[in-house]
C-alpha positions in Angstrom: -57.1 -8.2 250.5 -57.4 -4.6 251.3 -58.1 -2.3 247.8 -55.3 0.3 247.1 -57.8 2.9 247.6 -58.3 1.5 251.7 -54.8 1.4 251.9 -53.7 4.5 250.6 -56.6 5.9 253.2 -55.1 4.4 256.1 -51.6 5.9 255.0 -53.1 9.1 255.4 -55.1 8.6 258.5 -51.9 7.2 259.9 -49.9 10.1 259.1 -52.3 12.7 260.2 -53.4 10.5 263.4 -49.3 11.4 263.9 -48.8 14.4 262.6 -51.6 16.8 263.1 -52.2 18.9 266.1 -55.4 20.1 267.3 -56.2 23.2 265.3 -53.7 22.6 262.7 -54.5 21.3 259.0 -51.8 19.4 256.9 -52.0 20.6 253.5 -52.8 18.0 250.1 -49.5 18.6 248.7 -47.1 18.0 252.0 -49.0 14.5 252.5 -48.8 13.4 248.8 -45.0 14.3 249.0 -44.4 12.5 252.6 -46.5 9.6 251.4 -45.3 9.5 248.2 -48.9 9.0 246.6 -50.8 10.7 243.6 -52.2 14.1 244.6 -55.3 13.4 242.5 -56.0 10.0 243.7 -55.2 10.8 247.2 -57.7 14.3 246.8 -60.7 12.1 245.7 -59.5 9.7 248.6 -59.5 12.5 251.4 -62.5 14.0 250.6 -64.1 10.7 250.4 -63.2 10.8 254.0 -64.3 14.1 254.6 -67.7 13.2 253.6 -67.7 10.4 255.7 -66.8 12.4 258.7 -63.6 11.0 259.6 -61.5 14.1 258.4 -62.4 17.9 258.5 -60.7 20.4 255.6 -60.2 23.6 255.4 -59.5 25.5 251.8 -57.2 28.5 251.4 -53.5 29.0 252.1 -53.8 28.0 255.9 -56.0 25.1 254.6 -55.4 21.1 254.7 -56.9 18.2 256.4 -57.2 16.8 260.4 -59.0 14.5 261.4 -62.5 14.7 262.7 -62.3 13.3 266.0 -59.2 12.0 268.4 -56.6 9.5 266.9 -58.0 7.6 270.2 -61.6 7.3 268.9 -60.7 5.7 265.2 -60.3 2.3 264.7 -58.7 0.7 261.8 -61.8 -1.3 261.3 -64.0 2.2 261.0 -61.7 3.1 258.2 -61.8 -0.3 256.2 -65.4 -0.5 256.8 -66.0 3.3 255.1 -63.6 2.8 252.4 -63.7 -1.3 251.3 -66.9 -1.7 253.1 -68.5 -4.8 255.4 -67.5 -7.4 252.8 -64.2 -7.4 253.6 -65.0 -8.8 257.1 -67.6 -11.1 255.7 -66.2 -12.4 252.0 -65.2 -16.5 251.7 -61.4 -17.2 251.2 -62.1 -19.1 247.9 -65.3 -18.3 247.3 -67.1 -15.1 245.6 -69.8 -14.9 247.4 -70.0 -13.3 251.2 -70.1 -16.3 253.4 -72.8 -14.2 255.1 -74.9 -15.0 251.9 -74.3 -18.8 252.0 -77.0 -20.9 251.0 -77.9 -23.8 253.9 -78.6 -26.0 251.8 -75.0 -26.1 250.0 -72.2 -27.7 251.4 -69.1 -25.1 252.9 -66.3 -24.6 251.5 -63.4 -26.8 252.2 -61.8 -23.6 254.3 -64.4 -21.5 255.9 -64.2 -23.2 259.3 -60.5 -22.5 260.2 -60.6 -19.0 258.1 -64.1 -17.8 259.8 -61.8 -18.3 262.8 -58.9 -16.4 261.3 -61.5 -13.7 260.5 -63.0 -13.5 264.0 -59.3 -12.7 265.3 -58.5 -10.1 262.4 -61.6 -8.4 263.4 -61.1 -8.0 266.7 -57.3 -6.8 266.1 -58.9 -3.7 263.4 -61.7 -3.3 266.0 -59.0 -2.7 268.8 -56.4 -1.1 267.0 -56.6 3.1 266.7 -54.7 5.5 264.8 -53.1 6.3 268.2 -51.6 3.5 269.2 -50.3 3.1 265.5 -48.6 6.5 266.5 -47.4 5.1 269.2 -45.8 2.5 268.1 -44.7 4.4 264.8 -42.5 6.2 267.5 -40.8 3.2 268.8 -39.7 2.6 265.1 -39.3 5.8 263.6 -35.9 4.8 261.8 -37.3 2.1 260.3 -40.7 3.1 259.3 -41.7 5.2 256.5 -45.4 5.8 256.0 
C-alpha cells in the first residue's frame, strides 16, 4: 500500500503535470484548496519534492510550484520511489521483510510466487505510466474525476 504522504504527492504532481504551463507557478494555497489537502502537510510534501528535483518553486506573490522537467519525462514509479522508497517494489505480501532480503536457506512464503509476478506487472505499469498521459486521460474524464 502506498503511504498517504506518496499519495498526496502524486495528487499534486498530477494536478500540476495538468495544470501548469511552462513559465507559470501554481501557488500552495490554490493546490491545497483544489486538492482539498492540508496546506502544512502538503508544504512539507512539495518541498520534499523540490529537493528531490521533481518540482521547482518560486517565493513571493508571483511564486508557487511547476514541475521540474516535462509531464512526459515523470513516471509514477520516479515519484513512489522518491517519496515511499524501493521497498515498495520489493516488500513480501505477508511478510515484513523485503523479499529482496530473503534468506535461501528459509522456505518462501506461501504467496510470493504468484505476487512477485503481480509485482513485475505493477512495476512495469508505474514505470510506463507519466504524469502526461494521466493528463490525458484526466481529460477524457473530466466530469467524473476530481483530483
Amino acid at each position: 500500500m502506498l503511504s498517504n504522504t506518496c499519495k498526496y504527492a502524486l495528487r499534486a504532481l498530477i494536478y500540476l503535470g495538468k495544470f501548469s504551463e511552462e513559465g507559470k507557478k501554481i501557488g500552495i494555497k490554490k493546490i491545497t484548496e483544489d486538492l482539498g489537502i492540508s496546506g502544512p502537510f502538503l508544504g512539507k510534501i512539495l518541498q520534499f519534492l523540490v529537493k528531490q528535483k521533481l518540482l521547482v518553486s518560486i517565493k513571493g506573490p508571483n511564486g508557487g510550484f511547476a514541475l521540474a522537467r516535462t509531464p512526459k519525462e515523470i513516471s509514477l514509479y520516479d515519484i513512489i520511489t522518491l517519496v515511499d522508497g524501493q521497498k515498495y517494489f520489493t516488500n513480501c505480501l505477508i511478510g515484513l521483510e523485503p523479499c529482496m532480503s530473503h534468506d535461501p536457506e528459509k522456505p518462501l512464503c506461501p504467496v510470493h510466487k504468484k505476487y512477485d509476478e503481480l509485482r513485475e506487472e505493477i512495476t512495469t505499469f508505474y514505470k510506463k505510466t507519466s504524469l502526461l498521459s494521466i493528463s490525458e486521460d484526466i481529460r477524457k474524464f473530466e466530469d467524473l474525476i476530481k483530483l
